[in-house]
KOLMI-805576 format. One record per residue (C-alpha): residue number from 1; residue in one letter; x, y, z. Coordinates in nm, 3 decimals, decimal comma, m for minus. Example, Ala and Ser with C-alpha at 12.3 -4.5 7.8 and 13.67 -1.06 7.14 Angstrom:
> 1/A/1,230/m0,450/0,780
> 2/S/1,367/m0,106/0,714
END
This chain:
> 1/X/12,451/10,761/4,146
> 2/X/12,389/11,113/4,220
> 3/X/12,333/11,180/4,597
> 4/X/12,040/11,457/4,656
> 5/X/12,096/11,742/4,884
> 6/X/12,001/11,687/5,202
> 7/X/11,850/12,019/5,233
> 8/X/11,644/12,029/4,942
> 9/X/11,289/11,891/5,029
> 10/X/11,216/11,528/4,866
> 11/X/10,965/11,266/4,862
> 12/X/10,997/10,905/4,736
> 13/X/10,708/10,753/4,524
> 14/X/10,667/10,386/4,489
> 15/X/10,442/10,380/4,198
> 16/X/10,346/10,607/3,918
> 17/X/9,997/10,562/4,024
> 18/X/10,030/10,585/4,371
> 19/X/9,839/10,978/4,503
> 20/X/10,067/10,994/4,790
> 21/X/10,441/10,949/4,871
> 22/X/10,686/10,984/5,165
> 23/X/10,878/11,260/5,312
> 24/X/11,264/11,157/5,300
> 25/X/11,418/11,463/5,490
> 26/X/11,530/11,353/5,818
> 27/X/11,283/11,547/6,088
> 28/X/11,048/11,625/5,797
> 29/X/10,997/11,909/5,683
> 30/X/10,815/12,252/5,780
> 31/X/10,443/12,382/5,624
> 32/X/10,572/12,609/5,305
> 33/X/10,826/12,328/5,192
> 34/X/10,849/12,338/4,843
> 35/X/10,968/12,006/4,629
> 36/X/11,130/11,981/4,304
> 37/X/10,800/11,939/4,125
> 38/X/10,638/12,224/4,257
> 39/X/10,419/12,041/4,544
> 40/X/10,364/12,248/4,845
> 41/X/10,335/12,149/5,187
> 42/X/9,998/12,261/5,331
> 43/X/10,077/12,161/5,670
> 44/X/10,429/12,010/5,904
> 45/X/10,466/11,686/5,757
> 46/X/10,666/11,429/5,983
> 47/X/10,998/11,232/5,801
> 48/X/10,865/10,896/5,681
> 49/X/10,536/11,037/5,661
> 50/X/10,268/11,059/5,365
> 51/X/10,202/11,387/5,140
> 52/X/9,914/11,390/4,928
> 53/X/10,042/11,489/4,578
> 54/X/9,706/11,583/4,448
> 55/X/9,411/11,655/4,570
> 56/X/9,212/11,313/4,678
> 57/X/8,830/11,375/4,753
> 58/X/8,689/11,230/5,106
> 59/X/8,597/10,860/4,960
> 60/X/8,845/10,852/4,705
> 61/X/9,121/10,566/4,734
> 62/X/9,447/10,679/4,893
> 63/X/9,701/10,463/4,691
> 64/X/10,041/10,371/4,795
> 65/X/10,261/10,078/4,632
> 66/X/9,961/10,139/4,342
> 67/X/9,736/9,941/4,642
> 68/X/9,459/10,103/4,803
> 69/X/9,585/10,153/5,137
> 70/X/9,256/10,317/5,259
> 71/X/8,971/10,599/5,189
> 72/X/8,985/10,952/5,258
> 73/X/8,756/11,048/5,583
> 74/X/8,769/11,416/5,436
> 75/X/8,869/11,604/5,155
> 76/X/9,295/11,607/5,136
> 77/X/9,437/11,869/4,933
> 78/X/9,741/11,835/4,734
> 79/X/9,981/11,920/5,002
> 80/X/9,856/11,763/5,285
> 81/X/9,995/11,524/5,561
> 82/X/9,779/11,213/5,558
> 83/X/9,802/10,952/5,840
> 84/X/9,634/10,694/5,986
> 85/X/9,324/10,920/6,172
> 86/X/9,246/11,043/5,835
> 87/X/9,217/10,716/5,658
> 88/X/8,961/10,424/5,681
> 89/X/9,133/10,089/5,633
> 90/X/8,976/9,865/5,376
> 91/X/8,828/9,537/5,425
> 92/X/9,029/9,198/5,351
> 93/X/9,049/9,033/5,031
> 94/X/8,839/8,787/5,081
> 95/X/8,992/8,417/5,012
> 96/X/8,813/8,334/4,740
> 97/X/8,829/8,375/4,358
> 98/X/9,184/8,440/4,406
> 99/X/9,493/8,430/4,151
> 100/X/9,629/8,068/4,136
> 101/X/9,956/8,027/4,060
> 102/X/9,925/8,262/3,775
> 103/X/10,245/8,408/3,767
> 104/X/10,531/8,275/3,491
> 105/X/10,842/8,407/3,673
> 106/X/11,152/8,380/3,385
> 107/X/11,404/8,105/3,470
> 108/X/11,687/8,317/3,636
> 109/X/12,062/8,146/3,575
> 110/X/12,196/7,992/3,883
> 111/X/12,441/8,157/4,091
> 112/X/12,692/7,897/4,159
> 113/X/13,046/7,929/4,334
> 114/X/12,953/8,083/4,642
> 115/X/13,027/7,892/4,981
> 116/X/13,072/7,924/5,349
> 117/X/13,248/7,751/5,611
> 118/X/13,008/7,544/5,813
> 119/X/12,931/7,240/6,039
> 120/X/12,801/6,946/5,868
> 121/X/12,547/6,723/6,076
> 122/X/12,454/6,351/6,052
> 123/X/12,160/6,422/5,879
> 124/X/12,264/6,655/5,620
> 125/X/12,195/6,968/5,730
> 126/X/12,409/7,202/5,833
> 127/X/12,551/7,486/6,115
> 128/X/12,630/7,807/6,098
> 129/X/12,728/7,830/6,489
> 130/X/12,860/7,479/6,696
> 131/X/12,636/7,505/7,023
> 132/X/12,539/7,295/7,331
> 133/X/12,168/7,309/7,373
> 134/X/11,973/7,230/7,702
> 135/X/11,621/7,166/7,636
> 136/X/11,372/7,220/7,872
> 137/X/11,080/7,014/7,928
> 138/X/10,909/7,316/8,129
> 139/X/10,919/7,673/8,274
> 140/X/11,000/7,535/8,633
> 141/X/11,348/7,427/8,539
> 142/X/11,445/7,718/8,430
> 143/X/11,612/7,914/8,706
> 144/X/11,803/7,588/8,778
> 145/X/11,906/7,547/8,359
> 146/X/12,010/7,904/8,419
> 147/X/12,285/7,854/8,698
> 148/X/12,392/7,591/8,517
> 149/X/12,470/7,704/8,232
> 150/X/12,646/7,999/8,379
> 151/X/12,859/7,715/8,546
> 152/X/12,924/7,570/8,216
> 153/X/13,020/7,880/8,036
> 154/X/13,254/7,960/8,301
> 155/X/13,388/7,621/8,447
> 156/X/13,366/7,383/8,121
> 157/X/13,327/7,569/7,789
> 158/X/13,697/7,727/7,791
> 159/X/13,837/7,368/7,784
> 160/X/13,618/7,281/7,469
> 161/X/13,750/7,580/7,234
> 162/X/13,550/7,421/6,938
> 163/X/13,232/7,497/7,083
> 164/X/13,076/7,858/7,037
> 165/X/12,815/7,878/7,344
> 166/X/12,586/7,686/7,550
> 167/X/12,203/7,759/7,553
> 168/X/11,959/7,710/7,769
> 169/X/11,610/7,694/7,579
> 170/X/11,384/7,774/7,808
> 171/X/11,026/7,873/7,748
> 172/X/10,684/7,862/7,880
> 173/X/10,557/7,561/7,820
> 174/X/10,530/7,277/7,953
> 175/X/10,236/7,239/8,255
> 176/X/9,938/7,389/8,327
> 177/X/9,835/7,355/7,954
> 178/X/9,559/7,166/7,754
> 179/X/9,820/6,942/7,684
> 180/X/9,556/6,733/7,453
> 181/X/9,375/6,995/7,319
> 182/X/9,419/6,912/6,923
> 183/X/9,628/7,289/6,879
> 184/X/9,830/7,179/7,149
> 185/X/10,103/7,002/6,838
> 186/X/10,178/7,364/6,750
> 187/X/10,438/7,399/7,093
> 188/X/10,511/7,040/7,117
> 189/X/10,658/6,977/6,782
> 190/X/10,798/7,355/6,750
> 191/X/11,006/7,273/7,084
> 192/X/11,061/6,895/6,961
> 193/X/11,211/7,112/6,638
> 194/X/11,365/7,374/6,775
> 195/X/11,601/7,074/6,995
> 196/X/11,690/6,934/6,633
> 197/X/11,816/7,291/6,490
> 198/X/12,176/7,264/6,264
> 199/X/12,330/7,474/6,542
> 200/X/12,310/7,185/6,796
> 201/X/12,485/6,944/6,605
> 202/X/12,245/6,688/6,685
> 203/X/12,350/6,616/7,031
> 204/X/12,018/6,644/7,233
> 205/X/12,013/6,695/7,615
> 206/X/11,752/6,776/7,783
> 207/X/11,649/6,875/8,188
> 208/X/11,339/6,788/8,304
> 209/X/11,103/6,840/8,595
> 210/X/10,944/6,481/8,630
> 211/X/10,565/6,595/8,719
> 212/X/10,521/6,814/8,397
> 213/X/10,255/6,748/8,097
> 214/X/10,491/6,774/7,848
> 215/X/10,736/6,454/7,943
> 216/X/11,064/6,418/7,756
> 217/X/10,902/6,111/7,576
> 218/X/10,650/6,321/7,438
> 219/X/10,863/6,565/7,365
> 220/X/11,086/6,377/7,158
> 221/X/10,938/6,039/7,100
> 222/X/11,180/5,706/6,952
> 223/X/11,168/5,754/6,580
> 224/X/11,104/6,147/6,596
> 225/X/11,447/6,287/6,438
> 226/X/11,449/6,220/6,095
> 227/X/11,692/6,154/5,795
> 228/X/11,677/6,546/5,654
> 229/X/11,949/6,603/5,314
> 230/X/11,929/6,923/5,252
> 231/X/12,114/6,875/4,940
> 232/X/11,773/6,673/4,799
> 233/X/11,467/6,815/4,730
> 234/X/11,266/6,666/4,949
> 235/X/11,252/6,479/5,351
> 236/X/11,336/6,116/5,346
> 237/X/10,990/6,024/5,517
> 238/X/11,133/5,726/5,739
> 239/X/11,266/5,821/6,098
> 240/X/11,546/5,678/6,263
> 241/X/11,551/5,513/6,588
> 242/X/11,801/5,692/6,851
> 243/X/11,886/5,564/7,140
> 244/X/11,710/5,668/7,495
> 245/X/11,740/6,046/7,563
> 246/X/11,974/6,204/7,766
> 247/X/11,764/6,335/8,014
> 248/X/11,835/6,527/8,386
> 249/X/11,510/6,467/8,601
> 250/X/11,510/6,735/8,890
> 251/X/11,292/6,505/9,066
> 252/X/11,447/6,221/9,091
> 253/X/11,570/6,056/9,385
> 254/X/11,937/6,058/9,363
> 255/X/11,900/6,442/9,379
> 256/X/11,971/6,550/9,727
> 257/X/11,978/6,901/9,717
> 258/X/12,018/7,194/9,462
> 259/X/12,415/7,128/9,389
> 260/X/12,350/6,785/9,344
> 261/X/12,120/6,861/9,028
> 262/X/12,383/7,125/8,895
> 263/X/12,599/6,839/8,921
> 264/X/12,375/6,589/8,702
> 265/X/12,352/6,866/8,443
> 266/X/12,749/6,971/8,419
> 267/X/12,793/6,569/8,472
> 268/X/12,575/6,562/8,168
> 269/X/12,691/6,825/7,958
> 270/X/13,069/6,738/7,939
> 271/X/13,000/6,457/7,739
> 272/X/12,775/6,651/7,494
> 273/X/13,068/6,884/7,470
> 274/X/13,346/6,634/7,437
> 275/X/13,144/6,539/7,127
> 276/X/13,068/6,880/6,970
> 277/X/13,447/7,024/7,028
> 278/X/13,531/6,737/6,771
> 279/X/13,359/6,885/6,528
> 280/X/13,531/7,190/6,268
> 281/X/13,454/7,383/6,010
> 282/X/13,407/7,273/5,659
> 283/X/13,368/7,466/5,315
> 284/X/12,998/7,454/5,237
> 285/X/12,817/7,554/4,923
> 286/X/12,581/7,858/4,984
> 287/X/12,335/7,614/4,885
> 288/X/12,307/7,488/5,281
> 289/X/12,179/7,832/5,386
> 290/X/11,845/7,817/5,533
> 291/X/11,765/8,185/5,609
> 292/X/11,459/8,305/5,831
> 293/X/11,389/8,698/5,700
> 294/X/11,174/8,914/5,972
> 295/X/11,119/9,273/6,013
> 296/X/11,031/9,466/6,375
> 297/X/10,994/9,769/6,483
> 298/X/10,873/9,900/6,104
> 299/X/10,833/10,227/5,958
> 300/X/10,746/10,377/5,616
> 301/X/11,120/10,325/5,460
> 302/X/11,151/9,994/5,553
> 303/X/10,919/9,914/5,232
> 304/X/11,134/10,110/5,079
> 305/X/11,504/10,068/5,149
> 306/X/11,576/9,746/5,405
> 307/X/11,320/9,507/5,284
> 308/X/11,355/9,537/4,896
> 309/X/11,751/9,489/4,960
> 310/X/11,696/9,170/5,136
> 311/X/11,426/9,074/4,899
> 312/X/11,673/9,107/4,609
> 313/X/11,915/8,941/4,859
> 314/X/11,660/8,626/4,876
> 315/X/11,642/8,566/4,520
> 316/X/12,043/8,575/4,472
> 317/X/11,987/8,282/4,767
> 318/X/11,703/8,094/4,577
> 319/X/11,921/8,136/4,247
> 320/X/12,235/8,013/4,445
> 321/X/12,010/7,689/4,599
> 322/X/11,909/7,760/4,958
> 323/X/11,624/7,796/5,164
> 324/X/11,477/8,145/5,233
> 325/X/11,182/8,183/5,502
> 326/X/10,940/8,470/5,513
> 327/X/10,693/8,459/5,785
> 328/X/10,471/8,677/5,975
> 329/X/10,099/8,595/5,875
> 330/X/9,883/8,928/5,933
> 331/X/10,179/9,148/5,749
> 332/X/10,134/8,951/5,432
> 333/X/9,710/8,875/5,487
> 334/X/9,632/9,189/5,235
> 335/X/9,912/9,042/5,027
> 336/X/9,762/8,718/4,975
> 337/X/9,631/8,759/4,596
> 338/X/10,035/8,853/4,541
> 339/X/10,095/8,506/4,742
> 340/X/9,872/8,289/4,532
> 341/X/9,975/8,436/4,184
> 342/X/10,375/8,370/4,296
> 343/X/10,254/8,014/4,397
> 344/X/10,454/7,762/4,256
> 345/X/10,155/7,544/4,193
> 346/X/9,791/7,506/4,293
> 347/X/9,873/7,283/4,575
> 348/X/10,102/7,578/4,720
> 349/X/9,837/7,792/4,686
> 350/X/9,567/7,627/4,849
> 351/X/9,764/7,578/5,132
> 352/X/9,907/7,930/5,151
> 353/X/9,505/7,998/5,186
> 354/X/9,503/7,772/5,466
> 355/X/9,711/7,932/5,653
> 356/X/9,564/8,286/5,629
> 357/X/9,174/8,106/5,700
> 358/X/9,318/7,964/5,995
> 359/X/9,465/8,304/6,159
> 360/X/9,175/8,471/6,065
> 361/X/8,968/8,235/6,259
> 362/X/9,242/8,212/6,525
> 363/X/9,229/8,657/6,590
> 364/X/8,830/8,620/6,532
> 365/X/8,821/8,382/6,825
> 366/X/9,029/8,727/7,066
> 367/X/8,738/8,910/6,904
> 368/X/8,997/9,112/6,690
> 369/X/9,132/9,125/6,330
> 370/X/9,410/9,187/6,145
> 371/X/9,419/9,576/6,266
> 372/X/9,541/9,456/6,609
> 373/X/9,906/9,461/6,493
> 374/X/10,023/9,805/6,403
> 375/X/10,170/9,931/6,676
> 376/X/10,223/10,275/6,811
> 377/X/10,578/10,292/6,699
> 378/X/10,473/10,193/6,359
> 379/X/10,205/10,485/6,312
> 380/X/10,485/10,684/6,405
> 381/X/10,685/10,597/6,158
> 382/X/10,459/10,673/5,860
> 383/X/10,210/10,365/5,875
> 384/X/9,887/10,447/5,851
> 385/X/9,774/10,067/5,908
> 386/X/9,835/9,673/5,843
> 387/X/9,734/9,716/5,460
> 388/X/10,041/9,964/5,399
> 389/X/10,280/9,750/5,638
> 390/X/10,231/9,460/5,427
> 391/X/10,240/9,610/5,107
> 392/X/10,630/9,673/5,246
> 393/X/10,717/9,350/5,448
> 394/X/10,573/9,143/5,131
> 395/X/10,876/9,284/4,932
> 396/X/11,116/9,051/5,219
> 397/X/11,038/8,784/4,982
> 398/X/11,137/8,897/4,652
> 399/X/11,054/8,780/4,346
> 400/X/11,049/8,377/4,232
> 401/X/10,792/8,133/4,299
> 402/X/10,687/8,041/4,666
> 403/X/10,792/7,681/4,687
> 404/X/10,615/7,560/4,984
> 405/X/10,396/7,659/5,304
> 406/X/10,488/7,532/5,676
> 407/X/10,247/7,549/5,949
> 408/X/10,342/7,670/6,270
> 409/X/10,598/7,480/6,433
> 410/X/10,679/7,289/6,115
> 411/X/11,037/7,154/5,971
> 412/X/11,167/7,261/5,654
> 413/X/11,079/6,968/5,396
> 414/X/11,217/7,127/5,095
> 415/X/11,445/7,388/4,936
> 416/X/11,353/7,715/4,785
> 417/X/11,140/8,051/4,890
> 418/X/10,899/7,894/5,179
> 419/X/10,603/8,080/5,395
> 420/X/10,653/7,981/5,706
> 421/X/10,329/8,082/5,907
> 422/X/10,398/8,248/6,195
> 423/X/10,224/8,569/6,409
> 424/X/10,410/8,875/6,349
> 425/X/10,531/8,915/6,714
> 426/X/10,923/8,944/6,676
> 427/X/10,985/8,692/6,904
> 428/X/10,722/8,416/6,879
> 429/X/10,831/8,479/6,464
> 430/X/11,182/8,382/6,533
> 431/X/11,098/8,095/6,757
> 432/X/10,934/7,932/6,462
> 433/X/11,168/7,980/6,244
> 434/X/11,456/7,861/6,442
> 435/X/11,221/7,519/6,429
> 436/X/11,185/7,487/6,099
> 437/X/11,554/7,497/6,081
> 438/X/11,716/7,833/5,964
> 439/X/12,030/7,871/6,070
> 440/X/12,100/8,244/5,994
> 441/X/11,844/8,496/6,069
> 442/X/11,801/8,813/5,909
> 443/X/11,595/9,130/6,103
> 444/X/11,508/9,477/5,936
> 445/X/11,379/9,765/6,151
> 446/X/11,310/10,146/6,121
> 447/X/11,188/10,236/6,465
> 448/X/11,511/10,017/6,594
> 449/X/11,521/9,708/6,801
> 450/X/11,834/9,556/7,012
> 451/X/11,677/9,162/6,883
> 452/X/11,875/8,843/6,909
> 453/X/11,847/8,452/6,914
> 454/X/12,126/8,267/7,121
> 455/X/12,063/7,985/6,909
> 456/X/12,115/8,178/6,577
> 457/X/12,312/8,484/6,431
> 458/X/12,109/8,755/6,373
> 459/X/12,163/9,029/6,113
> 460/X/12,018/9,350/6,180
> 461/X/11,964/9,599/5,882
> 462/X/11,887/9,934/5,979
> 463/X/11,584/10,116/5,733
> 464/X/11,721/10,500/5,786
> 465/X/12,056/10,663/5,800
> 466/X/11,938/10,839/6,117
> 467/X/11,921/10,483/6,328
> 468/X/12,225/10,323/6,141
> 469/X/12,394/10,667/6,299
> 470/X/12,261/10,684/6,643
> 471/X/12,260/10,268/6,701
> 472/X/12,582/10,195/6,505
> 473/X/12,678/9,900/6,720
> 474/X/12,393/9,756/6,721
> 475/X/12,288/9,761/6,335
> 476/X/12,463/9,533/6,076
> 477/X/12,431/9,665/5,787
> 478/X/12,250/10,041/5,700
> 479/X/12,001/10,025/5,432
> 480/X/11,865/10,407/5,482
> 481/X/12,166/10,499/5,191
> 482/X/11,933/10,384/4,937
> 483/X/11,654/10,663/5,027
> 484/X/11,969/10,905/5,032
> 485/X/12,085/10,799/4,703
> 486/X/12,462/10,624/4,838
> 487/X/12,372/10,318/4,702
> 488/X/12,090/10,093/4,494
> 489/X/11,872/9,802/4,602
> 490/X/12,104/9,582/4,429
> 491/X/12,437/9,704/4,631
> 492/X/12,279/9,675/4,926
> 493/X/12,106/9,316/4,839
> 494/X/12,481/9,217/4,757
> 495/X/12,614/9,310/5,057
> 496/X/12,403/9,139/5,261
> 497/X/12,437/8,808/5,079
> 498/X/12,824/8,846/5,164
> 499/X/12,748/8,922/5,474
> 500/X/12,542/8,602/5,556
> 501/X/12,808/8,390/5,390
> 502/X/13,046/8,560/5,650
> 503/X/12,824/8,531/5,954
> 504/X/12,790/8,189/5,871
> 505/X/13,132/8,137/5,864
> 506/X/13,159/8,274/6,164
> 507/X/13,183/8,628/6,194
> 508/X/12,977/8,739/6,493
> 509/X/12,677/9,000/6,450
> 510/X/12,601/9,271/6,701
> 511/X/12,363/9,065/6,857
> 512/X/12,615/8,801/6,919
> 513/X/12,913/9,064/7,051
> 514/X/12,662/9,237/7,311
> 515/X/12,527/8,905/7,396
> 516/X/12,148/8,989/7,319
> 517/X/11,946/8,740/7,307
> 518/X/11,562/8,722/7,313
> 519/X/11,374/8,475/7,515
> 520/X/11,189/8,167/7,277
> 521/X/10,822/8,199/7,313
> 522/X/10,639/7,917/7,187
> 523/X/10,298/7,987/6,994
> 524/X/10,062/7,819/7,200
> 525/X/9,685/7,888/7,061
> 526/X/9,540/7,590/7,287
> 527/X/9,400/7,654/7,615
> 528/X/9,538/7,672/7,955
> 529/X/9,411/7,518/8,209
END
């Protein structure tokens, strides 16, 4: 592959059709610039930015991905820079008379012989990371779950040198909430999932309050963990009993006085950790990887460079058997004929319709639409608005059939490319996903982001050269060499499928050597009271 000069002035097209395209030179480039085909810049056009390659008439479709991406406000001339304040966003497809699992995707071989070294659980699933998880029936336990676990990090977890970490999952739920309201299930059973990730080795402690809404019987109810092989198709629909919970009530009597409760909880978590140190590593087909894929922080490339490498990287997982995740529900909404047509069947695609009616309804409620999410760091990346951000976080998912649709707070019932509906918000996004069950998480970003999960590796791929540069410990792998010409799609895709097999092996991330961790925010559209 031939790498461009640096200096010369470039833009990247995405489709033959498409009446504008991207500036590639880092810092942009000056009015006078003068590409390769003989385009001239009219005006200072930002890098990542778009320049209209012929003239487009004030109504006329702007056309980007070979989607209408909005309608000229004024007259553009070839040669101008055209951004968001010159653009009028179109309207949503509509979610009717849409393509139903049209699409007839050719069989791809599968990739077999590719494995990691994992934890096997009880049920079948499988870690990537051997953790001690405290789960918290609400926020006013926190501070005391805190300076616990600090205490266990420092005082217990060197003499268990099987076990990776201890994590405290605290949150904001808990009181103070329409506990009964019927949207209430979406925190409840995302929490209840969340305390039954393949990190936590199925050992389940949890601290509670004692007054709180959310009691650890609700929370997780006899019968609620089910029998989950990931190596079928399909849940085994009957739970299992397990025994009474293993629960620290900061209430209770026998607690007299803060160091008495710490006490409960290390008391507590030394047998948890007695158990989990027994566990080791085991060679695992790549088959058990269930892989959440999220972007933050987005810019023009990352349609370009970051996402179609892990898209291609997805379908080398769906080829070799596991479970790949895309998310985020208003940066796929304009995609949602795409969604349909990929369906694996009319039943998927009903439901993936489902999903999109009930956000709709859900922002319409705030008095807002899908608009509300570009953020200012994304216009100043090159995104003009929500219809060109999902034309490029779409690509995350790559290119076979969609398999199956979770609602928020759902568990993963089946193998294969799922949607997982989430909101976009980096955070609330990976909270979900970690309760469906993924158990590596991978995070593109162009603007740049220091995001982590304690519960979770996270791989961060960087969408320019520029951030990869400047945030080099901090960014896993650097996708920006595919807009420079370094490397393809498909060497990049590969690398990053290596790379999860070797985070999930055990390798740590960024994230996971600087210790940055995000807080879990639960998705709680119900009321509070």
């Amino acid at each position: 592959m031939s790498i461009p000069d640096p200096m010369q002035p470039l833009f990247i097209r995405m489709h033959a059709d498409d009446n504008v395209a991207i500036v590639v030179n880092k810092g942009g480039l000056a009015s006078g610039a003068r590409f390769p085909s003989g385009l001239t810049l009219r005006e200072k056009v930002p890098e990542g930015h778009k320049v209209a390659l012929v003239d487009i008439a004030a109504g006329m479709p702007v056309r980007r991905y070979n989607v209408v991406i909005g309608l000229a406000l004024s007259d553009l001339p070839a040669g101008s820079w055209v951004h968001e304040r010159l653009l009028k966003m179109p309207e949503a497809r509509k979610l009717a008379d849409l393509p139903i699992a049209t699409e007839n995707r050719a069989e791809t071989q599968p990739l077999n012989g590719y494995a990691f070294e994992g934890y096997r659980n009880a049920d079948g699933s499988v870690g990537t990371r051997n953790l001690l998880a405290i789960t918290t029936t609400v926020q006013c336990v926190a501070g005391v779950v805190d300076f616990a676990v600090h205490r266990i990090k420092s005082e217990l977890l060197p003499l268990y040198p099987h076990v990776d970490d201890v994590v405290g999952l605290e949150h904001s739920y808990g009181c103070g909430v329409a506990i009964d309201a019927p949207d209430a299930v979406i925190p409840i059973r995302a929490l209840r999932n969340i305390s039954l990730n393949p990190n936590f080795g199925g050992e389940v402690m949890v601290v509670s309050l004692g007054c709180e809404k959310l009691q650890p019987d609700r929370l997780l109810p006899q019968g609620s963990i089910p029998i989950v092989d990931r190596r079928a198709s399909a849940i085994d629909q009957k739970p299992i009993e397990h025994e009474s919970l293993d629960v620290v009530c900061l209430q209770d009597e026998s607690h007299v006085g803060f160091m008495s409760m710490i006490d409960s909880i290390m008391r507590q978590a030394k047998v948890h950790l007695e158990r989990l140190n027994l566990r080791r590593r085991e060679a695992c087909p790549a088959a058990d990887l269930v892989v959440g894929v999220q972007c933050g922080g987005s810019d023009a490339f990352s349609g370009v460079t970051a996402n179609p490498a892990v898209g291609f990287a997805t379908d080398l997982l769906v080829r070799a058997g596991a479970t790949v995740m895309f998310s985020e529900t208003t940066e796929v909404r304009d995609a949602i004929d795409q969604l349909t047509a990929r369906a694996a069947n009319p039943e998927v695609a009903q439901e993936l319709i489902r999903e999109m009616e009930w956000y709709d309804n859900y922002l319409s409620k705030g008095l807002v639409d899908r608009s509300a999410n570009t953020t200012p760091g994304n216009k100043k990346g090159g995104l003009s608005n929500i219809v060109e951000k999902a034309m490029g976080s779409i690509v995350k998912s790559g290119s076979r059939p969609i398999a199956g649709v979770l609602a928020p707070g759902e568990k993963l019932r089946q193998k294969g490319l799922i949607f997982a509906a989430t909101p976009a918000s980096d955070f609330i996004c990976g909270t979900l996903q970690l309760a469906a069950g993924m158990n590596v998480h991978i995070f593109t970003t162009g603007r740049g982001t220091p995001y982590g999960l304690a519960p979770v590796p996270v791989i961060k791929v960087a969408t320019r050269n520029d951030l990869a540069e400047r945030w080099h410990d901090l960014m896993d792998v650097n996708a920006g060499r595919i807009a420079s010409g370094e490397a393809s799609i498909e060497e990049v895709g590969w690398e990053l499928f290596h790379l999860m097999l070797e985070v999930a092996s055990g390798k740590k991330t960024w994230a996971e050597h600087w210790k940055l961790h995000n807080a879990l925010v639960l998705f709680n559209p119900a009321p509070i009271t």
